[in-house]
N, C-alpha and C positions, 0 to 999 in steps of 0.2 A: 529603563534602558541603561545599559553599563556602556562602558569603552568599548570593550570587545566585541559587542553588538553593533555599534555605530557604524563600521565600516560593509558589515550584512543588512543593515538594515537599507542603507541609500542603495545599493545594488538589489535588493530587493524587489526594492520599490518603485524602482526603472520598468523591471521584468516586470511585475503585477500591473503596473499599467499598460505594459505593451500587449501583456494577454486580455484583458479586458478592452484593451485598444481605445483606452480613456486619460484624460488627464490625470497627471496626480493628483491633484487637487479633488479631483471627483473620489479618490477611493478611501472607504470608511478608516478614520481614524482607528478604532480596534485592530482591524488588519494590520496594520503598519506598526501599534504600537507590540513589538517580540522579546520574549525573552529563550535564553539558549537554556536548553535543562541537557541535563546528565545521566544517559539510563544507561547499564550495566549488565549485557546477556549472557548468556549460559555460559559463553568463556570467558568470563571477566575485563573482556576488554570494552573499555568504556565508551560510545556513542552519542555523539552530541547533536542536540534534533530543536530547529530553531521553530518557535511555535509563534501563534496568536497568544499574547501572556491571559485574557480576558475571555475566556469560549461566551461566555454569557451576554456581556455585550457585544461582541463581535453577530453574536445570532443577534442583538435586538436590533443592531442596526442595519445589517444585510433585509431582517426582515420588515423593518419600515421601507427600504428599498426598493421590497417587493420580492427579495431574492431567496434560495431556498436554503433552510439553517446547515452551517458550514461545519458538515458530521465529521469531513475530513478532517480538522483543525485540532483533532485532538490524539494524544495518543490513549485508544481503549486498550484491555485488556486482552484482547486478540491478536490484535498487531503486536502487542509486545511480544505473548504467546511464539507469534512469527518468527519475530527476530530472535528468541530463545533457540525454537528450532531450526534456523538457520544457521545461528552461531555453534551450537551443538553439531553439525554435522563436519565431516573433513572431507567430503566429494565434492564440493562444488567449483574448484580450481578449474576453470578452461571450459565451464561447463553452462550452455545457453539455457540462460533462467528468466522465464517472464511474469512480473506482478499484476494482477488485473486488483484494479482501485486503491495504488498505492496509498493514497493519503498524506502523510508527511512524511516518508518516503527512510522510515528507520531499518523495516528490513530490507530494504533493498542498497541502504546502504552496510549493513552487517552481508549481504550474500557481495558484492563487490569486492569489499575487503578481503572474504575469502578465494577473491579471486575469480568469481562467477561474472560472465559475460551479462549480465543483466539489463533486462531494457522494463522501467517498471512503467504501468499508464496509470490515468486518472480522467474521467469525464468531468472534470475540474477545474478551471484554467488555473485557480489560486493554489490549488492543491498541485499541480505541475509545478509553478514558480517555487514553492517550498522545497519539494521533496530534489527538486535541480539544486538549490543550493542546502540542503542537507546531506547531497552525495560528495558533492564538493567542499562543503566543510570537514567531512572525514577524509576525507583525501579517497575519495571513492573513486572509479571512471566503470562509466555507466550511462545507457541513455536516459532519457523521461520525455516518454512522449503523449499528448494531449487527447486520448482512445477514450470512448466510452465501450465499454467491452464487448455489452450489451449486443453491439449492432458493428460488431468490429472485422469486416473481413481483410483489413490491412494484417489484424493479426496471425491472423490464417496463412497470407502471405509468407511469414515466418516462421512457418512450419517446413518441419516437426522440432520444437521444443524440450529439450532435455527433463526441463521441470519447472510448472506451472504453478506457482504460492498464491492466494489471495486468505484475506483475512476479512471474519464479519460481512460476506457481500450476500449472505442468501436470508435477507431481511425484506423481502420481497416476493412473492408467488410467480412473478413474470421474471426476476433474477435467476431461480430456479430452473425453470423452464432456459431460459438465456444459457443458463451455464452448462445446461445438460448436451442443448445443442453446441456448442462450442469447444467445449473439452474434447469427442472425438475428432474435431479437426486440428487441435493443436499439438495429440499426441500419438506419436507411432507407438507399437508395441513397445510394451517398455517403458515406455515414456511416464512419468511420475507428475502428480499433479496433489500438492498438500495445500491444505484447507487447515485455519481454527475459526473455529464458532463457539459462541456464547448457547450453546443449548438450543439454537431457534427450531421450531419444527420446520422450516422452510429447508435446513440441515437436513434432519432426518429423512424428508420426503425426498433430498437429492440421494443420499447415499443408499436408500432402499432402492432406488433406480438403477444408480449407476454400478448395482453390484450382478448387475446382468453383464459388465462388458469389463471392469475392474473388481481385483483384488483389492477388498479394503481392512485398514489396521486402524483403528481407534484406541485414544486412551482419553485421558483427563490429565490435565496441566493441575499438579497437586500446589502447583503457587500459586493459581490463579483462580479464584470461582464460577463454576461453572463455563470455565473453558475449554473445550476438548481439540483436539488434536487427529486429525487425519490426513491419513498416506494413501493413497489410492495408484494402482499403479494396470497399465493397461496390460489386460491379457493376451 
């Protein structure tokens, strides 16, 4: 814990109790123990993203709890993926952007910066309380709202959405199937909806589907392994 964390970590730590709706005292030590790190995307400007410092114990001790290992806590090589191609792009000024499974909430503070209207979710309560104060530590303005996407017809509510980001979410056969159903109600023609995945075939089975109702452009993120890169856009 440095200086400059102290004053994030006690307001942290308010919020993570209130979403768990527990004493402080009840929430695991790992959680609470944060350090800020330093990532740097595709336009050089720097991102500061306040994490769990311990992924390892923070799992061991959620999972004595009983609780399920906290995937969001970290940043993978997806979401960075994200934030590269978010920061890389220069349309998203004025332009309503939604995240399904933010996680600690870097690209969606890179798409604010640039001026995107953003509201990113998380079926996460810890993962909400982070990614809220890592919009605000960049000097973001943006919502985070507490959505499990899965089963989300609030967000539907919010249609049609200019452009739909989620990173690493089709780790799953029922996520798949979730996201297939939910993408045409989030985007009108036109509407854009970018994906990075680590190579999963839960990937490929979505975009061999969805190329019956979207145009889709793939590549590979030549910085990252085995991370690709897709733009899917409604026809």
């Amino acid at each position: 814990m440095t200086a400059q964390t102290d004053p994030l970590r006690a307001s942290l730590t308010e919020q993570l109790a209130a979403m768990r709706d527990c004493p402080v005292g009840s929430l695991p030590p790992a959680l609470l123990d944060v350090v800020l790190d330093r990532i740097t995307p595709a336009d050089d400007r720097p991102v500061d993203v306040l994490r769990p410092r311990d992924w390892d114990e923070l799992r061991h001790q959620e999972g004595a709890e009983g609780r399920p290992a906290p995937y969001w806590a970290q940043l993978w090589p997806s979401g960075l993926a994200l934030a590269d191609e978010l920061a890389a792009r220069d349309d998203l000024d004025g332009r309503r952007v939604l995240e399904l499974g933010c996680g600690l909430g870097a690209a969606a503070a890179v798409a604010a910066r640039a001026g995107a209207q953003i509201v990113a979710t998380d079926g996460i309560p810890d993962a909400v309380a982070f990614a809220a104060h890592n919009l605000a530590i960049n000097d973001g303005t943006g919502e985070v709202a507490l959505v499990d996407w899965r089963d989300a017809d609030e967000l539907v509510e919010g249609a049609p959405w200019d452009l739909v980001v989620a990173a690493d979410v089709l780790y799953l056969r029922q996520n798949v199937e979730a996201l297939m159903r939910l993408v045409p109600r989030l985007l009108d023609r036109g509407g854009e909806l970018l994906l990075t995945d680590p190579s999963r075939a839960g990937c490929r089975d979505f975009l061999a589907a969805a190329r019956a109702t979207f145009s889709v452009q793939s590549r590979s993120d030549l910085t990252r392994e085995r991370v690709s890169v897709h733009a899917l856009r409604r026809r």
